[in-house]
N, CA, C and O atoms as a DFTB+ gen file, in Angstrom:
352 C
 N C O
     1  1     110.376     124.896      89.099
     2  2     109.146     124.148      88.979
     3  2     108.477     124.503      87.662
     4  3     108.624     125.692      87.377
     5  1     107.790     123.803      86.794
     6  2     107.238     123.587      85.660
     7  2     105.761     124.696      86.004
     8  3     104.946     124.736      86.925
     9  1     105.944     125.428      84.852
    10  2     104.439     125.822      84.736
    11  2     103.131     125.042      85.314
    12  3     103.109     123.825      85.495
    13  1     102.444     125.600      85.480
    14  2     100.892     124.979      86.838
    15  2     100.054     124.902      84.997
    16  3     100.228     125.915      84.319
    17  1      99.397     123.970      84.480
    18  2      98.186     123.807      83.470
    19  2      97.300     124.862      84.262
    20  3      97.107     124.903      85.477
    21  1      96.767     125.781      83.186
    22  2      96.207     126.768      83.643
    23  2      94.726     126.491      84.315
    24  3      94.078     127.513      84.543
    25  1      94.003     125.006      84.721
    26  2      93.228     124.883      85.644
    27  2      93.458     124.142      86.645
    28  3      92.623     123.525      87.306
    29  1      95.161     124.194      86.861
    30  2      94.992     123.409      88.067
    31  2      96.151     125.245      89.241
    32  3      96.877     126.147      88.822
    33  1      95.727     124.924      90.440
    34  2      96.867     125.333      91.171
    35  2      98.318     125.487      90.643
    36  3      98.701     125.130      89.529
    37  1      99.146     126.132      91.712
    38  2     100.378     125.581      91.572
    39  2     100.821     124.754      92.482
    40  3     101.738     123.972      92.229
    41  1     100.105     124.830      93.913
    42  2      99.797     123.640      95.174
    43  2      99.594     122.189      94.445
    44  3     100.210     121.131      94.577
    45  1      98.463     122.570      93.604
    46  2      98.186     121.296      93.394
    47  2      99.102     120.340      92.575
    48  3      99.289     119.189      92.968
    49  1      99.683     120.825      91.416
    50  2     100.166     120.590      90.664
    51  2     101.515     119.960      91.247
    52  3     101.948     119.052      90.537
    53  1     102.329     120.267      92.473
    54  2     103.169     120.206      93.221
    55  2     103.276     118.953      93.706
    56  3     104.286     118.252      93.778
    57  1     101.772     118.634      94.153
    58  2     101.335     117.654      95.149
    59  2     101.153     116.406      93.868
    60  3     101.265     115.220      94.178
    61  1     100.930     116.726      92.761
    62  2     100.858     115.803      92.154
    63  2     102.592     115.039      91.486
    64  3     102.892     113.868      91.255
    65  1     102.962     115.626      91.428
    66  2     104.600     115.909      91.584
    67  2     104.990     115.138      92.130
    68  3     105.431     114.175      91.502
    69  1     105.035     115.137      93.363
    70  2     105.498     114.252      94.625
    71  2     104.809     113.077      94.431
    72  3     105.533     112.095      94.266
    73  1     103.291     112.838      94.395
    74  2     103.012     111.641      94.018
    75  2     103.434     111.133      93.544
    76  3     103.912     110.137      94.087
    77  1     103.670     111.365      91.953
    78  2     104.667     110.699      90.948
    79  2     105.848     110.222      91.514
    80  3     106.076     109.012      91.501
    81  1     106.771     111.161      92.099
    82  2     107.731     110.393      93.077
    83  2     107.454     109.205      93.498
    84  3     108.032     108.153      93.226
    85  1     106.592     109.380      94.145
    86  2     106.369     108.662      95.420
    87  2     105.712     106.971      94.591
    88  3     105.501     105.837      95.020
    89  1     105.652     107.291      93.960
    90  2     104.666     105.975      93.200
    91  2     106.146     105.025      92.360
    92  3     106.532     103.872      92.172
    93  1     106.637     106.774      92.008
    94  2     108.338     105.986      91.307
    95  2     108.891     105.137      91.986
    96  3     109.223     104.049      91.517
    97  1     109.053     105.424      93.000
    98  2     109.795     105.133      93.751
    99  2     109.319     103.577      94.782
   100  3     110.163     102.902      95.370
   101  1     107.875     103.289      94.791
   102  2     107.468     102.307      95.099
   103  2     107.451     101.091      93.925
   104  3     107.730      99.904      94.091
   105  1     106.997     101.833      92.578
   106  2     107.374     100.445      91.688
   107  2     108.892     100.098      91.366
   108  3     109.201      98.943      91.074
   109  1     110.007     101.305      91.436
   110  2     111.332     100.808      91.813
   111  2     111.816      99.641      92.652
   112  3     112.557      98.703      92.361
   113  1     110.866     100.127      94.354
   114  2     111.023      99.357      94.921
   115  2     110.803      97.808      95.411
   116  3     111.289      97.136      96.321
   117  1     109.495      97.473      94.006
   118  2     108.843      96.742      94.482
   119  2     108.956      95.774      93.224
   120  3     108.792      94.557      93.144
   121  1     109.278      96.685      92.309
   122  2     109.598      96.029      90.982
   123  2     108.169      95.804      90.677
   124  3     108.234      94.712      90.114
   125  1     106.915      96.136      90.687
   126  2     105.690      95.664      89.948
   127  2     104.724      96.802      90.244
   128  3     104.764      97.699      91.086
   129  1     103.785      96.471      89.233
   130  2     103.202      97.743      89.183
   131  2     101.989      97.549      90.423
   132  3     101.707      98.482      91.175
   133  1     101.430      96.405      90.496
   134  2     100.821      95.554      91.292
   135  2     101.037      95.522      92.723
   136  3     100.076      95.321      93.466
   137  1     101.984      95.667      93.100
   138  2     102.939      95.471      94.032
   139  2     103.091      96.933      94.685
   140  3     103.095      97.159      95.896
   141  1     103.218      97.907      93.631
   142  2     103.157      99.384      94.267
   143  2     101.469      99.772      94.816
   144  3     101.057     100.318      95.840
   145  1     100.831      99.256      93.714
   146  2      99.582      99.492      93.885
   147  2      99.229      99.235      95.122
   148  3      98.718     100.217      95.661
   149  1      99.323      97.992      96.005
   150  2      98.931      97.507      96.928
   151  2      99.585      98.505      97.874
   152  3      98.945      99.324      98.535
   153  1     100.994      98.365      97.888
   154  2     101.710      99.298      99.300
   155  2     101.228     100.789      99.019
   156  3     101.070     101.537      99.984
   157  1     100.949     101.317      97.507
   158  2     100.474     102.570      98.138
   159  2      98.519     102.884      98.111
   160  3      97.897     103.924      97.897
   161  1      98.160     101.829      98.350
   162  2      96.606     101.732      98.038
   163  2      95.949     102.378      96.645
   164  3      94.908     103.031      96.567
   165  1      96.674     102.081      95.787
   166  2      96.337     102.683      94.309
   167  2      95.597     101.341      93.963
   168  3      95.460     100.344      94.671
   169  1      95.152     101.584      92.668
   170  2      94.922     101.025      91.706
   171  2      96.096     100.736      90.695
   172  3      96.765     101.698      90.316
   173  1      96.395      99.446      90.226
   174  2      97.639      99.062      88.869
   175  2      97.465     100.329      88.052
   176  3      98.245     101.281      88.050
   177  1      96.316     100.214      87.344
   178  2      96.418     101.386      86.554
   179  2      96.438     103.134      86.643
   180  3      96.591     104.061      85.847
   181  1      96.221     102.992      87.905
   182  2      96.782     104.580      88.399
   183  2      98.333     104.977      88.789
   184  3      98.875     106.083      88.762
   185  1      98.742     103.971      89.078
   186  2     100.244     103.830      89.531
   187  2     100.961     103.928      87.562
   188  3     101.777     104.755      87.154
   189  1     100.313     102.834      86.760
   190  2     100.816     102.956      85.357
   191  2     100.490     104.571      84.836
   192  3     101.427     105.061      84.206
   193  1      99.963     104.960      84.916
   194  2      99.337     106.095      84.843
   195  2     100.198     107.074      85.283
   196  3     100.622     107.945      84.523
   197  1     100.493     107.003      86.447
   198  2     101.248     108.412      87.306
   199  2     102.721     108.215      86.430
   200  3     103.325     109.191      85.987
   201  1     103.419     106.171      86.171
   202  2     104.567     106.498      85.846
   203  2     104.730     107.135      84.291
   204  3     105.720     107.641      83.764
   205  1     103.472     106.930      83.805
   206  2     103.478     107.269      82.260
   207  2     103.519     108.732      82.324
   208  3     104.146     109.277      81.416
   209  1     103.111     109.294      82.995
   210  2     102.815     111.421      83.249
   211  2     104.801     111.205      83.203
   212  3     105.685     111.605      82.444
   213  1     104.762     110.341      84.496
   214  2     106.414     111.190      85.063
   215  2     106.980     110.856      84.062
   216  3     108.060     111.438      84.166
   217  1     106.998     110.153      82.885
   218  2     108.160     109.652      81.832
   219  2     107.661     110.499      80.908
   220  3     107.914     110.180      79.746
   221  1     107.070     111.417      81.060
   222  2     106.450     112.172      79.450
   223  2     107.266     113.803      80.233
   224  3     107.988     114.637      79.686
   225  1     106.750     113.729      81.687
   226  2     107.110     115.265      81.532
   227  2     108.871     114.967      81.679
   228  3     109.437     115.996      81.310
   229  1     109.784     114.010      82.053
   230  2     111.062     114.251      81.777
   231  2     111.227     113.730      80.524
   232  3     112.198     114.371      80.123
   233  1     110.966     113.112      79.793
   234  2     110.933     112.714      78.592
   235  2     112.031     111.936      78.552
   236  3     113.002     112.241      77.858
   237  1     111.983     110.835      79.308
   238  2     112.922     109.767      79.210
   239  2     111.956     108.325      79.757
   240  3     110.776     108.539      80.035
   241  1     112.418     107.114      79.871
   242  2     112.122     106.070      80.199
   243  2     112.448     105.874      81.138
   244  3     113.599     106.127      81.496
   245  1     111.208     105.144      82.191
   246  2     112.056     104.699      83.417
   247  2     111.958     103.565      83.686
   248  3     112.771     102.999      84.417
   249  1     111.084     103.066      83.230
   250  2     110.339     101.423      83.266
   251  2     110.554     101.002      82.121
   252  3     110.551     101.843      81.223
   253  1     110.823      99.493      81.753
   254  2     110.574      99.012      80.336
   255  2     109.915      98.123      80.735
   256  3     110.412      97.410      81.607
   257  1     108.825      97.890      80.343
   258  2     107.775      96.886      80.792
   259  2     106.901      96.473      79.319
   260  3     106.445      97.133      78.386
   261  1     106.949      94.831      79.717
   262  2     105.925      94.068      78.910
   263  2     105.103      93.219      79.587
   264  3     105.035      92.970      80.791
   265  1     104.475      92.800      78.634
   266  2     102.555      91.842      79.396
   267  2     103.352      91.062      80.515
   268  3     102.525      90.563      81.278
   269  1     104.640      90.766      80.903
   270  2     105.347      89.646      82.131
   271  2     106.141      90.100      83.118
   272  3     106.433      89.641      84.223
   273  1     106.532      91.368      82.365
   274  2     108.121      91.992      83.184
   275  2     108.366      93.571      83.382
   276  3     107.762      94.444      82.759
   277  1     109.089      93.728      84.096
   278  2     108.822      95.053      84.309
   279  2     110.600      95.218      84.889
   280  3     111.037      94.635      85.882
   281  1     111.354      96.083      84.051
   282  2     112.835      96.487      84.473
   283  2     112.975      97.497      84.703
   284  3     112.229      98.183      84.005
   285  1     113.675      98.168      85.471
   286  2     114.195      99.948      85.952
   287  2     115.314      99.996      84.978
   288  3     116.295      99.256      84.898
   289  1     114.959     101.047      84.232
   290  2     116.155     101.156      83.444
   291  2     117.171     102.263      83.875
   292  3     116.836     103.166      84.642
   293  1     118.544     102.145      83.297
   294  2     119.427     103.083      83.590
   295  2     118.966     104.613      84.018
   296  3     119.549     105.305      84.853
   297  1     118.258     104.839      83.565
   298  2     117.731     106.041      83.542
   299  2     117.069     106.320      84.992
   300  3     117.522     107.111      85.819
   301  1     115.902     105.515      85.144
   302  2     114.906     104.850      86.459
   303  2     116.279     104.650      87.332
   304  3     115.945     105.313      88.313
   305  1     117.307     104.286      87.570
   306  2     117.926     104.032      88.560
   307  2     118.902     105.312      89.013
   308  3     119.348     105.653      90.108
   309  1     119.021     105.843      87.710
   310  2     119.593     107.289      88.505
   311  2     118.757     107.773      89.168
   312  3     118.943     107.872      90.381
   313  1     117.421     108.282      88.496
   314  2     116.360     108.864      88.900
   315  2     115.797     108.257      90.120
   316  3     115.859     109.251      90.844
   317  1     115.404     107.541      90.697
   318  2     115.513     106.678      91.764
   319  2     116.369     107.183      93.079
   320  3     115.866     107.053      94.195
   321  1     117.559     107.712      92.931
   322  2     118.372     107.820      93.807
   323  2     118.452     109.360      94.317
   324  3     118.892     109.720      95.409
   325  1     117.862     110.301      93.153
   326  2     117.363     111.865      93.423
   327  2     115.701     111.988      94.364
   328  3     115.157     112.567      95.304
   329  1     115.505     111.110      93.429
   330  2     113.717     110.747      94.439
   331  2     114.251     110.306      95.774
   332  3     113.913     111.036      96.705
   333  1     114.741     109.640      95.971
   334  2     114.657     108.969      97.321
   335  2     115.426     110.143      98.414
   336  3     115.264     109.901      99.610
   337  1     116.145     111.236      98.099
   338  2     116.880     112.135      98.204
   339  2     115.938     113.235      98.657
   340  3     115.970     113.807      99.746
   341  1     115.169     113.426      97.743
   342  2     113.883     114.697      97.553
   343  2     112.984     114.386      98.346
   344  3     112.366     115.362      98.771
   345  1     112.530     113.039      98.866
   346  2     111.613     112.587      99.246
   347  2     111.634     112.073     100.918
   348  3     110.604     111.709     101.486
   349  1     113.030     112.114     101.610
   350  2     113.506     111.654     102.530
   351  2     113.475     113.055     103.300
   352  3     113.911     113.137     104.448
């Protein structure tokens, strides 16, 4: 597990973790950011938000998204299949 930012927990930090999963794994499923938002009672831009954290701390892409479209990329679909794994 990744170092805790020295004002948060390491609980917390954990829990935020899994969120990210968990949000991955709904705009995977749902293909929209909109779409996750609703099934997981977020806000669009908190869901964009959580996937932008999770693509910075692995430092890869998982979404390629423009103002219309939104694709899982190679990357997002491996990753996808460890989440759903971790998360089950």
């Amino acid at each position: 597990m990744r170092d805790a930012p020295a004002n948060l927990p390491v609980r917390q930090t954990a829990i935020d973790d899994l969120t990210q999963l968990r949000v991955f794994v709904a705009v995977h499923e749902t293909t929209s950011f909109s779409s996750a938002a609703r099934r997981l009672s977020m806000t669009p831009s908190t869901v964009s938000r959580h996937i932008g954290d999770l693509e910075a701390k692995l430092g890869a892409l998982l979404v390629s998204r423009t103002t219309r479209h939104l694709v899982i990329t190679d990357a997002g679909r491996r990753f996808y299949r460890h989440c759903v794994n971790i998360l089950d």
